[in-house]
Structures are given as C-alpha cells and as structure tokens.
Residue, then its C-alpha position, 0 to 999 in steps of 0.5 A: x477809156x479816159x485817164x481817170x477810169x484807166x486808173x479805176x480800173x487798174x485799182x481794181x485789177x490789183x487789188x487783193x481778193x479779199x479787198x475785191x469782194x468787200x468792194x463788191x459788197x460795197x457797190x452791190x450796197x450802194x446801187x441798191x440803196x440808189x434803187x430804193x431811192x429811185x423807187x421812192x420817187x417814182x424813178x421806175x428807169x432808176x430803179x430797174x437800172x441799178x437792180x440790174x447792177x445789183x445783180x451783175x456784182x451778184x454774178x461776179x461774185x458768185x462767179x469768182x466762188x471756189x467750190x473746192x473750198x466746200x459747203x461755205x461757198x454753195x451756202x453764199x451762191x445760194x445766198x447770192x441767188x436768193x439776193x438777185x431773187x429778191x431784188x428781182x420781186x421787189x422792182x417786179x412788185x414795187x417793194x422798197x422792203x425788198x430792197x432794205x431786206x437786201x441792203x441790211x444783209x449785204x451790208x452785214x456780210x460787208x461788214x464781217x467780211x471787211x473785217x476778215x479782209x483786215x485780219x488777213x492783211x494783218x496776218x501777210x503783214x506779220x509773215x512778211x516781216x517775221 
C-alpha cells in the first residue's frame, strides 16, 4: 500500500461514526452516478463495476446497524436491501431510472444525515467545553 492510501485509510479508520456513514453515503452516491454514466455510454464493464461498489458500501453499512437501537435501523436495512435490489433491476435491465431513483434517495439520506452528523459535533463540542 502506497503513502497516499495509508493516509486514506487511517482517515477512515479514525474518523467519528457519524462522519463514517455520511462518507459512505457520499461514495455509494458517486459510484452510482458513475454507473448511470457508464451506462449511458455504453460501458457495460463500467457499470457493472461500480453497482457492485454500490452495494459493497450497502453491505457495510447495513453491517454496521445497531439492531438494539429498534425499529429505525430494521427500517434502513430495509432500505439499504431494497437500494442494492434496485441497482441489481437496473444493470440487469439497462435502467438509468433505476439508478437516478437511487442516487436521488441516497443523496436525500445523505444530506439529512449530513446534517444530523453536524449537530452532533455541535453537541460534543458544547459538552467538551461546558
């Protein structure tokens, strides 16, 4: 592994679960989008290729649920399982829709968890001082 994915890596590794999850949000956006593209083109290899990242940062994320935490993380496994569904019906099926369909939603989870990741640095920052 070179220096520069060492330093990725670590990045990663350190990082506060909030801001973990919204930059796995991030990255199942973009690979999304690059399959649409992909697939607009004509880059079937492409497509298939970052679907399957996709859904390998649907995995990790429905991985890392707390299932002790009740009905809101079985309502995102479900969801996660019917994102990796769809993207599955729109590479097996040619569908671009089914790939917008995704990336609008991800992007909308993104944004709120974003913003929830937000307040609570907020929060640790106010109990750190006070």
């Amino acid at each position: 592994m070179n220096g520069l994915n060492q330093y990725k890596s670590y990045q990663v590794e350190t990082l506060a679960p909030e801001d973990r999850v919204a930059l796995l949000y991030e990255g199942a956006q973009r690979f999304i989008e690059k399959a649409a593209v992909a697939l607009e083109n004509g880059r079937y290899p492409e497509v298939s290729e970052n679907v399957g990242k996709a859904q390998q940062i649907f995995a990790e994320l429905t991985a890392s649920l707390n299932f002790d935490a009740g009905e809101i993380a079985k309502n995102l496994e479900r969801l996660y399982e019917y994102w990796s569904w769809r993207l599955s019906q729109g590479l097996i099926n040619k569908d671009i829709e089914a790939f917008r369909e995704v990336s609008a939603t991800v992007g909308d989870l993104a944004g709120a968890w974003a913003e929830a990741a937000k307040q609570v640095r907020a929060r640790r920052g106010a109990w750190a001082g006070g």
